[in-house]
Biotite code that builds the C-alpha atoms (Angstrom):
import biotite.structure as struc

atoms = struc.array([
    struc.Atom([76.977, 128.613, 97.576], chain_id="A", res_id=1, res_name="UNK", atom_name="CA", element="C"),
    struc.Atom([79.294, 127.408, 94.250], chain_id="A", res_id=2, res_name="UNK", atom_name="CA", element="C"),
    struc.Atom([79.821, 123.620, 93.547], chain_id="A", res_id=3, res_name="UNK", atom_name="CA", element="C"),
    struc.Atom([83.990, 125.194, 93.971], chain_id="A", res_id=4, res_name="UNK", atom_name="CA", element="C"),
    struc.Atom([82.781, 126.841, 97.543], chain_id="A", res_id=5, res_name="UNK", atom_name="CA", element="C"),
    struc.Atom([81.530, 123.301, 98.432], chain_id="A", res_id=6, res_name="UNK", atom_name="CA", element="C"),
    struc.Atom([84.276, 120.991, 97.296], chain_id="A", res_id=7, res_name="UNK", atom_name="CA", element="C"),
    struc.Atom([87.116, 123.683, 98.720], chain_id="A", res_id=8, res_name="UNK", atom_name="CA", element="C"),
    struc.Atom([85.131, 123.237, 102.450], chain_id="A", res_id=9, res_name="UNK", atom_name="CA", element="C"),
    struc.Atom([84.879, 119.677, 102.015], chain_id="A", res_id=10, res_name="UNK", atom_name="CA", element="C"),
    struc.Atom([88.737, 119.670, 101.006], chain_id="A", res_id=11, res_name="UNK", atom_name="CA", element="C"),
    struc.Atom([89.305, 122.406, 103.811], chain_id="A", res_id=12, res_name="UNK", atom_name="CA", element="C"),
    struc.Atom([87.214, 119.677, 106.464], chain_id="A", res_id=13, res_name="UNK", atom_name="CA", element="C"),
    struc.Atom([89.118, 117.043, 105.260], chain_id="A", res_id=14, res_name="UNK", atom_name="CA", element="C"),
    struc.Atom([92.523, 117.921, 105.956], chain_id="A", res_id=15, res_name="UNK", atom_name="CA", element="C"),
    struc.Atom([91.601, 119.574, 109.086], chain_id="A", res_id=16, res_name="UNK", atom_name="CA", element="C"),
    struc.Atom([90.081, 115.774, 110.333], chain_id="A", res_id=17, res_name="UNK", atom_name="CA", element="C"),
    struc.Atom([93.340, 114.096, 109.136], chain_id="A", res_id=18, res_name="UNK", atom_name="CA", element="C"),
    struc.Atom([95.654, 116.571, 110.447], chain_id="A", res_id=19, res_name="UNK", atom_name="CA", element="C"),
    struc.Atom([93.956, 116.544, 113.863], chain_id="A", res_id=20, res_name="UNK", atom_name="CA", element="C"),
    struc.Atom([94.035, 112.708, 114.009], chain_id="A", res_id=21, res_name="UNK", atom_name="CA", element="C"),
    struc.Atom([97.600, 113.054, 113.569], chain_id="A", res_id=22, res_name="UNK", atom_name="CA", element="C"),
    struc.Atom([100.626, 112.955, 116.316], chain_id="A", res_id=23, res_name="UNK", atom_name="CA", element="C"),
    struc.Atom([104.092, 113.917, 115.945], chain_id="A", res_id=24, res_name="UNK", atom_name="CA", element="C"),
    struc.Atom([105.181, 110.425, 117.324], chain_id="A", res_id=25, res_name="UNK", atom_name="CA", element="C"),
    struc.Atom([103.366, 108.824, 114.466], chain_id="A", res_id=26, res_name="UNK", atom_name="CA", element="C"),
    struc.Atom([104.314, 111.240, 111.521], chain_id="A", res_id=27, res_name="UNK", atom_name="CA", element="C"),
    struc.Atom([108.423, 110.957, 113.299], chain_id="A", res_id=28, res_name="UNK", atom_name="CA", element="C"),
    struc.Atom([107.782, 106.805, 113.668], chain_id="A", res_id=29, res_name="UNK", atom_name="CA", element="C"),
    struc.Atom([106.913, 107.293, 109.516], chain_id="A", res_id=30, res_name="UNK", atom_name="CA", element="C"),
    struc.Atom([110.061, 109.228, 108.250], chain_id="A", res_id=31, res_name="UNK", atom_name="CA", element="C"),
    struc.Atom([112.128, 106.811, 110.109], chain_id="A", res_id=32, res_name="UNK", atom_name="CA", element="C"),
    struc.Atom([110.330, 103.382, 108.786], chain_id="A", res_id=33, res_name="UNK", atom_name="CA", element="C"),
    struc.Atom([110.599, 105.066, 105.442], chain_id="A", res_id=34, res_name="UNK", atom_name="CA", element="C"),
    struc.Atom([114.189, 106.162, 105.725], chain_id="A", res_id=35, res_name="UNK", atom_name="CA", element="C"),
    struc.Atom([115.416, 102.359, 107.603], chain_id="A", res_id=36, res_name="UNK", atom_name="CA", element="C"),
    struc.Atom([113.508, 100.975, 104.222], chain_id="A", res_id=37, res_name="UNK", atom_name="CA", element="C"),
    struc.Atom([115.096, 103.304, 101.611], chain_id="A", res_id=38, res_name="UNK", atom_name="CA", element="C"),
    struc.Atom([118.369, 102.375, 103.309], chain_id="A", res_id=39, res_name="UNK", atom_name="CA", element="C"),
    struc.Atom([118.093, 98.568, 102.934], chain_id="A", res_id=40, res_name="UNK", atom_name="CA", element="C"),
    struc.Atom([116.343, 98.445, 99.785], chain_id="A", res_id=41, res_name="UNK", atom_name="CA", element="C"),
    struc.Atom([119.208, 100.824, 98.314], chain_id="A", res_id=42, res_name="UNK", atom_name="CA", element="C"),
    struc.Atom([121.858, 98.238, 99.931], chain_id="A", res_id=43, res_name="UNK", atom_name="CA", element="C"),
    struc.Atom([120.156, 94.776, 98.832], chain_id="A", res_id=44, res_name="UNK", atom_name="CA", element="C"),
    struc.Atom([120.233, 96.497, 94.956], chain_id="A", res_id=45, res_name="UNK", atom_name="CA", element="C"),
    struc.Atom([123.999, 97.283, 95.118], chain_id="A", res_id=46, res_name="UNK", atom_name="CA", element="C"),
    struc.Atom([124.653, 93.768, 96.658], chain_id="A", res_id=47, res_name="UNK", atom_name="CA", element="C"),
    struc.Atom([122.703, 92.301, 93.898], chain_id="A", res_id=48, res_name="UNK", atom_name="CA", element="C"),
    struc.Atom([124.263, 94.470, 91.263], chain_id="A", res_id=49, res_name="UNK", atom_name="CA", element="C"),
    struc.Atom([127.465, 93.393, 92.374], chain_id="A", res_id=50, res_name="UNK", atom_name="CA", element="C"),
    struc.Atom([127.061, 89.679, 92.643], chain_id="A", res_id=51, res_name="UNK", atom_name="CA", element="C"),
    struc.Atom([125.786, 89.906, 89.103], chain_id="A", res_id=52, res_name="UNK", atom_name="CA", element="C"),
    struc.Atom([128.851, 91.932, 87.928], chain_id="A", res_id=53, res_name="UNK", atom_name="CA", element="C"),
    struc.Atom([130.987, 88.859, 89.660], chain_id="A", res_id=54, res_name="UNK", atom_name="CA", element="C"),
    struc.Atom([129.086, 86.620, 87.745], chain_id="A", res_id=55, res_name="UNK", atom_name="CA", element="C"),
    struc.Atom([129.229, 88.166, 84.630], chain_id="A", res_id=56, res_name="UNK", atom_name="CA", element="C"),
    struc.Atom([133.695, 88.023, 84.567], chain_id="A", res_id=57, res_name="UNK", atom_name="CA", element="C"),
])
């Protein structure tokens, strides 16, 4: 067996492991944590854009 056999089966056992440890409740529960945190971090940088723009005239 090649040193690339090995590491592509450990790679190949690897992602099986994670992806069987995985639910769709938890990878759904991600996206949505992710998108609510997008959302308000995109918000709180226009608000603070804008207060500095106020400022600034």
């Amino acid at each position: 067996m090649k040193i690339n056999d090995m590491r592509i089966s450990a790679i190949g056992g690897t992602i099986c492991s994670i992806w069987a440890s995985l639910s769709l409740d938890d990878v759904l529960s991600t996206m949505l944590t992710a998108a609510i945190g997008t959302l308000v971090s995109f918000a709180t940088s226009r608000m603070i854009g804008r207060w500095n723009n106020r400022g600034r005239k």
